[in-house]
C-alpha positions in Angstrom: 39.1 -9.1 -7.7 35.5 -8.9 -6.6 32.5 -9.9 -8.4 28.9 -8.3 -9.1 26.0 -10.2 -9.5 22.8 -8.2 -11.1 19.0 -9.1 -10.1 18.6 -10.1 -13.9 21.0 -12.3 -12.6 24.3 -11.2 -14.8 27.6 -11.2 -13.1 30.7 -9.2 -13.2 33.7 -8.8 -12.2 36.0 -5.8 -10.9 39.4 -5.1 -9.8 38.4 -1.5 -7.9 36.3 1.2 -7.2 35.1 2.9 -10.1 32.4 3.5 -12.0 31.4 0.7 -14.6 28.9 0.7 -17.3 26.4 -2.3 -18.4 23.2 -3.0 -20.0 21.7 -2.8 -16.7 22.9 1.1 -16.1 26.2 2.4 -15.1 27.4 1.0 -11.5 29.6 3.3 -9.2 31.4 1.5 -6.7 32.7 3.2 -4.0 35.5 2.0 -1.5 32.9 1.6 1.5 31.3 -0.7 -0.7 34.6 -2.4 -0.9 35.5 -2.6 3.0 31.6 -4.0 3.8 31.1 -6.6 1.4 29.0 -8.0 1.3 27.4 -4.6 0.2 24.7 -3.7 -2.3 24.6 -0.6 -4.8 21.8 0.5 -7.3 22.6 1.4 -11.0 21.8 4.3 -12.8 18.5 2.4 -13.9 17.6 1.3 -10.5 18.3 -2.1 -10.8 20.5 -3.7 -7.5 23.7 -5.4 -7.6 25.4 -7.5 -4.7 29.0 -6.8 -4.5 30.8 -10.2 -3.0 34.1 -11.7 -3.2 33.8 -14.4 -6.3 33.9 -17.9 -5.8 36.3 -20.2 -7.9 33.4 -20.9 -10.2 32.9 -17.2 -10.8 36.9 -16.8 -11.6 36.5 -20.0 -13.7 33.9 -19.0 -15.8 35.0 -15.1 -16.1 38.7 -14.8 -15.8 40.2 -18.0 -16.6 42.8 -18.2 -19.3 42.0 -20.8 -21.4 45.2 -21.8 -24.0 44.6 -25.6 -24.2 41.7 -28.0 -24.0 40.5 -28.6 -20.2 38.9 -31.2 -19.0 35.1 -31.5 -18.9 33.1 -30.1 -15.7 31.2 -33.3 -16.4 34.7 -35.2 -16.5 36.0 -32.9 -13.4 32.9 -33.6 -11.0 34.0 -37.5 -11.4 37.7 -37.2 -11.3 36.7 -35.0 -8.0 34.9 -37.5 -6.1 37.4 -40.8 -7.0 40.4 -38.5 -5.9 38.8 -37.5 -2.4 41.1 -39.6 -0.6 42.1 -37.7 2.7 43.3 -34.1 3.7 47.2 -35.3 3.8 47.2 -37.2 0.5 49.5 -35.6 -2.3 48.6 -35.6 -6.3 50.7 -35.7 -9.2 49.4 -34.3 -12.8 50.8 -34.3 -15.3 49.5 -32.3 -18.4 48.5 -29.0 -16.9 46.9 -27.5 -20.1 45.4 -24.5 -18.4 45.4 -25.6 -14.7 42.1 -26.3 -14.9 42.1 -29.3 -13.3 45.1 -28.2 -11.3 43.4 -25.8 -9.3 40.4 -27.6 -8.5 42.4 -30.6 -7.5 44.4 -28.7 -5.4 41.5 -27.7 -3.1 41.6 -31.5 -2.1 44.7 -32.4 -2.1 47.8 -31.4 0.7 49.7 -30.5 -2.0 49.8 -31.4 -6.3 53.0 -31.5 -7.9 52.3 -30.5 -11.3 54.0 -31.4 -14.5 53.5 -29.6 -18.5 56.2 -29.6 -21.0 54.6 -27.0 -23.3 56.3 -23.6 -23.0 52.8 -22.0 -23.5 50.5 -24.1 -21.3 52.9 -24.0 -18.5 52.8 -19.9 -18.5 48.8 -20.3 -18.7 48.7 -22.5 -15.9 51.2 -20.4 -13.7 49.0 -17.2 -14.8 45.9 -19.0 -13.3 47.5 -20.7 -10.2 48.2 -16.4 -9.8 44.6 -15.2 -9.8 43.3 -18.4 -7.9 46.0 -17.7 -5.3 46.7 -21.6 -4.4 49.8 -22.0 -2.8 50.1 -25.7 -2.3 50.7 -26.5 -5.7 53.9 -27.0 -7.2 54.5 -26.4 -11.2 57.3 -27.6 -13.1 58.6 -26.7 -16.9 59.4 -30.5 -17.7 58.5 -33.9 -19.1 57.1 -35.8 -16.0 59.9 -38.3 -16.8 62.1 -35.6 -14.8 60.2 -36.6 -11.4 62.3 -38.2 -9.0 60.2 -39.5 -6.3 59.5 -42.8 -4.9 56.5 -44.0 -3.6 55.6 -40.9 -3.2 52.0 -40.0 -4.5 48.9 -41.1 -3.1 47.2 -40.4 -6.6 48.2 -39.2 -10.5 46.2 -38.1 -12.9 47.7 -38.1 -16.6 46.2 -35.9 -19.4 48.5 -35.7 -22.3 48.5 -37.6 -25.5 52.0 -40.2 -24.6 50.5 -40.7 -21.2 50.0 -44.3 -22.8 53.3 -44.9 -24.0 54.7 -47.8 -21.4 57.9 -45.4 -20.0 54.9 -43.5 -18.8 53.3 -45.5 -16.9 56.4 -47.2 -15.2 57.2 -43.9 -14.4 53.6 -43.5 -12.6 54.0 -47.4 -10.5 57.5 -46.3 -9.7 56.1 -42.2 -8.3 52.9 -44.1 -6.9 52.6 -45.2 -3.5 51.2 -48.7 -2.9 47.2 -48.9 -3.3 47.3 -45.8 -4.9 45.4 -44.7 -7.5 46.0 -43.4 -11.6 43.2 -42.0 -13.4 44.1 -41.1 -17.2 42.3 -39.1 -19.6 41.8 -39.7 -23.5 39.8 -38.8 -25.9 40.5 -41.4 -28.8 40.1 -45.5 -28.2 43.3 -45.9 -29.6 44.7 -44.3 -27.0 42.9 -46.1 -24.2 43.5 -49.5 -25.4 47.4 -49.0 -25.3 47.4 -47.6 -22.0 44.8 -50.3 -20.3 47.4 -52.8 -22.3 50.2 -51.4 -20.4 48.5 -50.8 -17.2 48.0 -54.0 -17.0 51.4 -55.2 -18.2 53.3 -53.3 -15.4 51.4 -54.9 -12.9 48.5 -52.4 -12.0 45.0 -54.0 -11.0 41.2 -52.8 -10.7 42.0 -51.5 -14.1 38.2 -49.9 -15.2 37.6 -47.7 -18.2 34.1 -45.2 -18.3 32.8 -42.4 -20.5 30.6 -39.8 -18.7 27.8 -38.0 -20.7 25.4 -35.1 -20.1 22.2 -34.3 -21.1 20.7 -30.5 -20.3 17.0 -29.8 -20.3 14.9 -26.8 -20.5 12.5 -25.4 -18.1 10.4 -23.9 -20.3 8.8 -26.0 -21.6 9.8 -28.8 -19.7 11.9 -31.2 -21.8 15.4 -32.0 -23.2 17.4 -30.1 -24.7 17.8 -30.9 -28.8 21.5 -31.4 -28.4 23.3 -33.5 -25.8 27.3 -33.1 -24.9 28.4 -36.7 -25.4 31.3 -38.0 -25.6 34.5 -35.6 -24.4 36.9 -38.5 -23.5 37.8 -41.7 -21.5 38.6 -41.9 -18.1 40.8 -45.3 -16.9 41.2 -45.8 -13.5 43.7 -48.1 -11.7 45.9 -49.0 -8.9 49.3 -49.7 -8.1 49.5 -53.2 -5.5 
């Protein structure tokens, strides 16, 4: 897969040499623009294009398969910078969705072992694990019950709707190494007050609960934008003593 980026500033993306048509002129891309990329070429209308390899942001926004709800970019930076915890740690998800989440993760983590029970989101994750080429994460076609580690994980993060159900979270203090750390992900307060409830109940501690908003602005004119995304869902955080 390679990716080219326009000077209007529109980016796509290609497979292999060939000849491609866009708005900005047709594009022919020739195998020694392959083997030197970075490598410009000129369109039929004159306007230059960068040929690169894409970055995962590029993949994410052009080629990901999207089959279930993923979590947030604004939800994602956060969950990013509380699971930084060091190059060895391992991760445990459960609730793959799309792998989203999964693949991101993964570029912290040693290795994630990841978890979805849903015939269809499991074969969206594994098709997106494929194009990303990770190879450190593990997924499995099974209830996260199934895991039979001990004190095993340095973190988990939960995204599915029974991640509040006690059995759950049992089965997270029993996975979970001590000090480690559970972040869950919910979009309804029902939700979040069972699970904080039974967080607490099965002894976990530093139990905190926040809801991460964003507001875009324009830049010309200079001012906020009329619409703000609010509220996506609740993120709980804990740890295991």
């Amino acid at each position: 897969m390679y990716a080219l980026l326009s000077q209007e500033g529109n980016l796509y993306l290609i497979e292999k040499p060939g000849t491609y048509n866009y708005d900005e002129g047709m594009v022919e891309v020739k195998e020694h623009h392959i083997n030197n990329i970075p490598s410009y070429v000129n369109s039929s209308k004159g306007i230059r294009f960068v040929l690169f390899e894409p970055y995962d942001i590029d993949l994410f926004e052009k080629s990901f398969e999207r089959y279930a709800q993923i979590i947030h970019e604004k939800d994602l930076g956060y969950l990013m910078r509380r699971l930084s915890l060091n190059k060895n740690a391992v991760l445990l998800e459960s609730g793959s969705g799309s792998g989203h989440a999964t693949i991101f993760l993964s570029r912290l983590f040693r290795h994630v072992d990841s978890y979805e029970k849903d015939k269809r989101f499991y074969e969206t994750t594994k098709r997106n694990i494929l194009l990303f080429k990770v190879d450190n994460i593990s997924l499995y076609h099974k209830d996260v019950i199934a895991c039979s580690k001990t004190n095993y994980y340095d973190a988990i993060l939960f995204d599915f709707k029974d991640a509040c159900n006690i059995r759950y979270i049992e089965k997270a203090r029993e996975v979970l190494k001590p000090g480690g750390i559970i972040i869950m992900y919910f979009p309804v307060v029902e939700q979040v007050m069972e699970a904080i409830n039974n967080l607490q109940q099965a002894g976990f501690v530093n139990v905190s609960l926040r809801e991460i908003l964003l507001r875009e602005w324009k830049t010309k004119p200079f001012r906020p934008k009329n619409i703000m995304l609010g509220h996506t869902a609740f993120l709980i955080e804990a740890r295991k003593v």
